[in-house]
C-alpha atoms as one frame of an Amber mdcrd trajectory, in Angstrom:
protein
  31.042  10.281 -18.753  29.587  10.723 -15.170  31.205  13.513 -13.086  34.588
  11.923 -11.199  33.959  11.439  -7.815  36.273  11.454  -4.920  36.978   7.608
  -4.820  39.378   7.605  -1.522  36.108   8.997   0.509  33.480   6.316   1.236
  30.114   6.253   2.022  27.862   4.944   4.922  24.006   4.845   4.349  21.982
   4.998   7.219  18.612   3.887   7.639  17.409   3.492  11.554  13.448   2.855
  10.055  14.188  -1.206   9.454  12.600  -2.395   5.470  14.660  -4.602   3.955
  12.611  -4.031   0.646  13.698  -0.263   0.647  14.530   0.161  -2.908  16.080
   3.556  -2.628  18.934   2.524  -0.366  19.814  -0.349  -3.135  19.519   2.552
  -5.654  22.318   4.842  -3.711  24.579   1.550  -3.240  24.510   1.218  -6.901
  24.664   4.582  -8.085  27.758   5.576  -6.049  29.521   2.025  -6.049  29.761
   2.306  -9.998  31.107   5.600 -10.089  33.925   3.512  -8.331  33.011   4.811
  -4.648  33.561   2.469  -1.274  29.776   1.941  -0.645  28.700   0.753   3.287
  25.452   0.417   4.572  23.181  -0.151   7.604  21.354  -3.398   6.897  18.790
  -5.188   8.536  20.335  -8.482   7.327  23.118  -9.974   5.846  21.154 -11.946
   3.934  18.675  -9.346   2.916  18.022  -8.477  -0.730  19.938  -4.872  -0.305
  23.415  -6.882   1.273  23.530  -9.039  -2.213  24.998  -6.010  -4.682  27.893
  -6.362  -5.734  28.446  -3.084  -5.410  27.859  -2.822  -1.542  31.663  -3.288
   0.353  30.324  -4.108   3.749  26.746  -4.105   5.398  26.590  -3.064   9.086
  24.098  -4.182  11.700  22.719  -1.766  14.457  22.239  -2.875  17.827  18.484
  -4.195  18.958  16.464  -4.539  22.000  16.393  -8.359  22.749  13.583  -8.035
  24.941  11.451  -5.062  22.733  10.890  -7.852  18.910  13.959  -6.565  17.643
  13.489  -3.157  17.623  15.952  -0.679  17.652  16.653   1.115  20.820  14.939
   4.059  21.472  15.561   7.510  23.433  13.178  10.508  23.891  12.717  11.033
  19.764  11.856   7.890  18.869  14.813   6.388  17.672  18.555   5.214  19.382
  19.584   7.040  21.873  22.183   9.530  21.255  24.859   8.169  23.314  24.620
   4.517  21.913  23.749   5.671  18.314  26.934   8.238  18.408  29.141   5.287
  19.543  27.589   2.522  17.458  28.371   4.888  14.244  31.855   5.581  15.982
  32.267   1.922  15.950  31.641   1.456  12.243  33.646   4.504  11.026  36.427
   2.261  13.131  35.644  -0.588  10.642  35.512   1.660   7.689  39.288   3.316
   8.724  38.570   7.057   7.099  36.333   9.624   7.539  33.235   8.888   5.085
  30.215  10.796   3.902  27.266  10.358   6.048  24.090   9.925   3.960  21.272
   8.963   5.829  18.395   7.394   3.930  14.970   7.693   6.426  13.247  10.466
   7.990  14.841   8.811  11.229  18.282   9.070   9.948  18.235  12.170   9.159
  17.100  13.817  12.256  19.745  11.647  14.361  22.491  12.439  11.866  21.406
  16.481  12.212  21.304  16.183  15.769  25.137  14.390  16.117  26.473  16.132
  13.457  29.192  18.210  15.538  29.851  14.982  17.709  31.240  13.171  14.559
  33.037  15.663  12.988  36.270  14.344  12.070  34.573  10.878  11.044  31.642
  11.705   8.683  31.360  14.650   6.728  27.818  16.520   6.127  26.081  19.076
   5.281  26.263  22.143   6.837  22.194  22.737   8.725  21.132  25.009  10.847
  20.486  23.404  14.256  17.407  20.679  13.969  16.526  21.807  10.694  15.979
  18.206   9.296  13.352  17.607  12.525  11.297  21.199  11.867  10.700  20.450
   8.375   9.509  16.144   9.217   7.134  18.119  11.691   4.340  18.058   9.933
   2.892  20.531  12.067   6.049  23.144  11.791   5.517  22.227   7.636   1.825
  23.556   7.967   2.869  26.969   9.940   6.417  27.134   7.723   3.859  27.363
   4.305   1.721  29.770   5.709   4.372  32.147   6.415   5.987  31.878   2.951
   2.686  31.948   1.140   3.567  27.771  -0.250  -0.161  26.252  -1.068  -0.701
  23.910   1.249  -3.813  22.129   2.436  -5.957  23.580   5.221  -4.553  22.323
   8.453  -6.107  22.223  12.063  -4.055  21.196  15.271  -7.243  20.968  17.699
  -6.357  20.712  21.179  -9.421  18.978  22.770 -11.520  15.991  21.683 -14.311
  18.690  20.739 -12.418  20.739  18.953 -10.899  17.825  16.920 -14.817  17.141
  16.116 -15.595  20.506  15.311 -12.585  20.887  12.996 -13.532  17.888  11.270
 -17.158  19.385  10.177 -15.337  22.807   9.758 -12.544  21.068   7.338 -15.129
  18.315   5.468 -15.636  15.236   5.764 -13.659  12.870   4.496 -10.610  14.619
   5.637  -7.113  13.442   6.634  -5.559  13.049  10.257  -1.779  13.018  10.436
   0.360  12.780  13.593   2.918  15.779  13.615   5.977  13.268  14.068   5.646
   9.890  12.940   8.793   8.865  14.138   7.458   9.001  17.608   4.857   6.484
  17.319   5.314   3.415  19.286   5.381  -0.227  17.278   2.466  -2.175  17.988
  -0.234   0.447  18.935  -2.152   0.615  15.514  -1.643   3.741  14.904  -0.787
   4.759  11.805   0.901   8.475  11.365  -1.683   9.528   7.968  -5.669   8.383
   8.151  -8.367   9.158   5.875 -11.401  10.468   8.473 -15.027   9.823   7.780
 -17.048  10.956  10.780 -16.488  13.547  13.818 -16.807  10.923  16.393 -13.789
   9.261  14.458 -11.470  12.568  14.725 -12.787  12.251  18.621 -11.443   9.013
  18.685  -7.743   9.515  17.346  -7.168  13.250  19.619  -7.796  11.240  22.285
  -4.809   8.657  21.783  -2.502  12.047  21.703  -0.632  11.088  25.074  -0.173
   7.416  23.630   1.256   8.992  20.245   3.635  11.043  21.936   2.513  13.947
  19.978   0.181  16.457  18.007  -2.455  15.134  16.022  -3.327  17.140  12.656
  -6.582  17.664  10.699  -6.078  18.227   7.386  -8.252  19.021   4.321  -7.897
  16.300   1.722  -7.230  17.276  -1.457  -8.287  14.353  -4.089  -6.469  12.372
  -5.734  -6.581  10.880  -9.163  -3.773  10.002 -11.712  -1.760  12.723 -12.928
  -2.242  14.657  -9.843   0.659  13.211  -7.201   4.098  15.483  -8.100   7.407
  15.341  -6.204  10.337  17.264  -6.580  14.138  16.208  -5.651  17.051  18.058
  -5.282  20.287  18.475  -3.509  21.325  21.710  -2.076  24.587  22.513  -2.328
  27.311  24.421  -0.116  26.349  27.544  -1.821  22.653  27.262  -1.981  22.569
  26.044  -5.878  20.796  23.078  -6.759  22.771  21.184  -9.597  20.903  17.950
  -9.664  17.291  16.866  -9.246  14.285  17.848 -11.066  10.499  17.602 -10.693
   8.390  14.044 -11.471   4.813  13.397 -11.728   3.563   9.530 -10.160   2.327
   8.142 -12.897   1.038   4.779 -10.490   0.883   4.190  -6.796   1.136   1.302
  -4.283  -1.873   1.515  -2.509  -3.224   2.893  -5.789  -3.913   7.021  -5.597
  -2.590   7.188  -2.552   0.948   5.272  -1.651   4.288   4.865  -2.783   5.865
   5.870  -6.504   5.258   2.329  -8.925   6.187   4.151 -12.051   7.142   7.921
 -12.105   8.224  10.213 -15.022  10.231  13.077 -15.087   8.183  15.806 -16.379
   9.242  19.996 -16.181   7.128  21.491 -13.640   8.366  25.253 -13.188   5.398
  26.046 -10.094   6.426  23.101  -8.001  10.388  23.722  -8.604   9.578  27.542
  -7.469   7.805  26.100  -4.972  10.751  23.879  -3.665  13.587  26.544  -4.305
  11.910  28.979  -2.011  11.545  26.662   0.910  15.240  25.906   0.385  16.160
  29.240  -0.158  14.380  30.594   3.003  15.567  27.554   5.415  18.941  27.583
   4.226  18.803  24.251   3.346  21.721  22.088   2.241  21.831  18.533   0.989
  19.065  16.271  -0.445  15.358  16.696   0.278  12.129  14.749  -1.183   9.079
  16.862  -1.254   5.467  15.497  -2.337   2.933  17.475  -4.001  -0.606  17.100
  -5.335  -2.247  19.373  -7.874  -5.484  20.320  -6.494  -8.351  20.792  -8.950
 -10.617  22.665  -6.386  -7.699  25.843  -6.090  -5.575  25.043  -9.586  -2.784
  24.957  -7.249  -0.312  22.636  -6.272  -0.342  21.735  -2.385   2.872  20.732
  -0.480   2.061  17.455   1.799   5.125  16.384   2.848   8.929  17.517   3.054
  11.265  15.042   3.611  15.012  16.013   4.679  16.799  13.302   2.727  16.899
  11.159  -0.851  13.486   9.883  -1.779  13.132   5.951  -3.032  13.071   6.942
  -6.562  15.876   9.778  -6.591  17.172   7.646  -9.359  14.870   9.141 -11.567
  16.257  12.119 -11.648  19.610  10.993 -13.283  20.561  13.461 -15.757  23.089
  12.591 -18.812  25.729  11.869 -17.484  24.556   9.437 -14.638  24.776  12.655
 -11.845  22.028  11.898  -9.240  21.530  13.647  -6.107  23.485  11.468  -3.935
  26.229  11.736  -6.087  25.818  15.469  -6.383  26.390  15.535  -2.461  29.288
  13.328  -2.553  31.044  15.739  -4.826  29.948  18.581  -2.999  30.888  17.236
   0.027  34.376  16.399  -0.843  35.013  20.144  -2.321  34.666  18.869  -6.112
  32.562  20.702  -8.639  29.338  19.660  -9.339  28.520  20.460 -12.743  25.079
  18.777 -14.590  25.008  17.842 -18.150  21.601  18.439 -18.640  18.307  16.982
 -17.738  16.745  13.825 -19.212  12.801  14.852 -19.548  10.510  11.606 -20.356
  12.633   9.393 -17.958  10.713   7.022 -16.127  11.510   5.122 -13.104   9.824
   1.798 -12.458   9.275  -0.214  -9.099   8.543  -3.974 -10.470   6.887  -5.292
  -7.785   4.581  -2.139  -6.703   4.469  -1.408 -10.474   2.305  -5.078 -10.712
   0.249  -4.326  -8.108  -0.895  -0.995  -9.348  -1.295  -2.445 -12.561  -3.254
  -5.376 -11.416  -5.344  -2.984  -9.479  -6.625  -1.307 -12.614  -9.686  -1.914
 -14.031  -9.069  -3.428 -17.337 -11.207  -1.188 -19.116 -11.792  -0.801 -22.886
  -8.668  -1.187 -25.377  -8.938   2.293 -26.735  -8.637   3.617 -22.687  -5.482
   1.170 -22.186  -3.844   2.468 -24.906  -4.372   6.057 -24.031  -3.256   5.297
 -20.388   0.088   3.312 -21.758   0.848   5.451 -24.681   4.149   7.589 -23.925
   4.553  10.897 -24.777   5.800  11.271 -27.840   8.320  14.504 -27.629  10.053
  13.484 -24.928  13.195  11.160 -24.966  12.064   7.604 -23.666  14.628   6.263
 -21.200  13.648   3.956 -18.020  15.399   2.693 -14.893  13.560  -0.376 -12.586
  14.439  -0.079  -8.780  15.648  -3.625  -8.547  16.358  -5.290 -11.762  19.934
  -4.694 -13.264  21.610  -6.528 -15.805  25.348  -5.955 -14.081  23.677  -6.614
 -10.624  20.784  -9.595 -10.885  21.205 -10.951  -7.286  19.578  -8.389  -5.393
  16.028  -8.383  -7.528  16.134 -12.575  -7.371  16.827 -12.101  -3.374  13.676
  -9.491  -3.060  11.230 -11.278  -5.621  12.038 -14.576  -3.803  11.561 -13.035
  -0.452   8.625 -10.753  -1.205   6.667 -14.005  -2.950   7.450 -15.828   0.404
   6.255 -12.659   2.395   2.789 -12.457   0.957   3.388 -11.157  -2.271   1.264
 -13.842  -3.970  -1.619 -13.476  -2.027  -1.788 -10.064  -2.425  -1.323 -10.458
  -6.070  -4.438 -12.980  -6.184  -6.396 -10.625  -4.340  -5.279  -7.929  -6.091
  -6.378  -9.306  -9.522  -9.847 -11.091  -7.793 -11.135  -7.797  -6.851 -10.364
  -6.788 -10.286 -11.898  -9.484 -12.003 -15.135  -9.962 -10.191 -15.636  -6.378
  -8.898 -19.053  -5.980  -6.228 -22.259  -5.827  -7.839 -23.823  -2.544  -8.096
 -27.039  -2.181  -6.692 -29.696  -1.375  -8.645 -30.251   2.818  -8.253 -34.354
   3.120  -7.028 -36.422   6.110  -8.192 -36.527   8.800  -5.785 -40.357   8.612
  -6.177 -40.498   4.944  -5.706 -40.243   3.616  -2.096 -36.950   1.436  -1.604
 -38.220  -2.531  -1.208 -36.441  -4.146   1.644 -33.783  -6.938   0.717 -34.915
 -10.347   0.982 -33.919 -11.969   3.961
């Protein structure tokens, strides 16, 4: 039986970064509204695949720009101002009629829900963070200084603070490398920029340092550490009042979407005692309470594995980490939250969590390689317990997953699955290698 939960407190989700197709929000409204909770939610639609559970009481809009595409609007940190963000989620909490627990869902979220936290007491109950904690560890430039202190492998990072010395940090790092802007949240819509980039050339590190001013802040070099499969880890956990972490685990991406390099398709949940110490010591040290997402990828050079990102609330595929009695880590903070024990019935290694529609791109992106390799690269491990959860599908709640296939097909999901599967059926000729003794012949013209 899952842990009882508090069912006179509800929940509002918050998500201020707009993506209807954000399957971890759907994944919270269902996790919470079966363990008989009052689920709300910021929405972008009403109509959107996340407002069709059945297990969502009320979606509720946020105000936009009408002259700015329908953006929210922004203040100073790149999302709603304070004053009209406080009142907007006063305004709800009106609509809901009791004070709720506050989970926010986004980078964004989070940092807006730290920052008002003592302005909405009374309304929304949250964790208890030191001041602007969620916004040090987002900085991906505070992340970088944070792991040096506390000895956390993390990827060699530069913060260059001319065009040259962006340059000479790229030769200095290695080329290809990775640029990252410090706070992604602060990048304005429509200006191409793009808060991670894989770097090729000095002249191209030139290039992005000198769009700092239009970023709105600093831009980071950063050693890439190579991918492959088997090498992307994450770890999620919630934090509770008194620093114990009852409910998460660590998970290894099994696929991506962009392949090697994007979001969890399929992960498993896998033991991984270095990355957990890893994560328990950055908690432990920050005094960090609630749910946090942090990435990881093994690195082959060093035998280590390198933080790359911390993220201060659930990740999309916290559902993974469901342990035997259905206790996840948004339910974990809901109990905490309302002063109930939180108390784990064990872990469920071998779980896998599966995103359908990223899941069929990665898949399709594959090279179909020999039978013998497909079996080895489907073949489950065979001492741990099989059990599997898909983001969107569920038998006791169909309508969202026919709402997002219908509306993902219609947004370009099947020309990127023809593409997909084109480039993987007629791959680019290989050139023939020449003979380092034999001059190369010009191409015909």
């Amino acid at each position: 039986m899952p842990p009882p939960l508090d069912t006179d407190v509800p929940v509002l989700l918050l998500r201020l970064d707009q993506n209807p197709f954000h399957h971890g929000t759907l994944g919270a409204i269902r996790s919470l509204g079966r363990a008989g909770v009052e689920v709300h939610a910021v929405v972008e639609s009403p109509y959107g695949p996340i407002s069709r559970s059945r297990h969502l009481r009320q979606g509720h809009r946020l105000p936009v720009d009408g002259g700015d595409g329908g953006r929210l609007p922004s203040g100073t940190d790149g999302v709603m101002s304070d004053g009209r963000l406080e009142q907007t989620l006063r305004t709800i909490s009106g609509r809901i009629g009791r004070p709720s627990v506050l989970i926010p869902m986004d980078d964004l979220g989070a940092i807006a829900a730290a920052r008002l936290a003592g302005r909405l007491a009374g309304r929304f109950l949250l964790p208890a963070q030191p001041p602007g904690l969620p916004r040090r560890v987002a900085d991906k430039a505070e992340l970088a200084g944070l792991c040096r202190k506390l000895g956390v492998p993390h990827p060699p990072t530069v913060v260059p603070r001319s065009s040259d010395e962006a340059a000479a940090a790229a030769v200095e790092l290695g080329l290809p490398l990775v640029a990252k802007w410090s706070r992604p949240w602060l990048l304005p819509g429509g200006s191409g920029l793009r808060s991670t980039t894989v770097v090729t050339t000095a002249d191209q590190a030139r290039a992005l340092y000198a769009r700092t001013a239009q970023a709105g802040c600093p831009l980071l070099l950063q050693r890439r550490v190579p991918g492959g499969r088997g090498t992307d880890w994450f770890f999620h956990g919630c934090f509770t009042a008194d620093g114990s972490c009852p409910a998460g685990g660590t998970g290894r991406k099994e696929r991506a979407w962009p392949v090697d390099a994007g979001l969890t398709a399929v992960g498993r949940w896998l033991p991984n005692p270095e990355v957990e110490q890893a994560a328990h010591r950055l908690a432990r040290h920050l005094g960090y309470r609630g749910i946090l997402d942090l990435d990881f990828r093994f690195d082959t050079g060093t035998g280590t594995y390198q933080l790359l990102d911390f993220n201060p609330r659930p990740g999309a595929q916290f559902r993974l980490f469901a342990d035997r009695s259905g206790l996840d880590v948004v339910r974990a903070l809901h109990l905490d939250l309302t002063g109930r024990a939180v108390t784990p019935a064990g872990p469920v290694p071998g779980r896998t969590f599966v995103v359908e529609n990223y899941a069929l791109l990665s898949s399709l992106s594959s090279p179909p390689g020999p039978p013998a390799a497909r079996r080895a690269r489907t073949r489950p491990d065979r001492d741990v317990r099989r059990d599997m959860e898909t983001a969107w599908f569920a038998p006791d709640d169909p309508a969202p997953f026919l709402a997002m296939t219908a509306a993902w097909l219609g947004q370009g999901g099947w020309k990127a699955l023809r593409r997909t599967r084109w480039h993987v059926l007629h791959p680019p000729r290989q050139r023939r290698a020449v003979p380092a003794a034999e001059p190369a012949r010009p191409e015909p013209s």
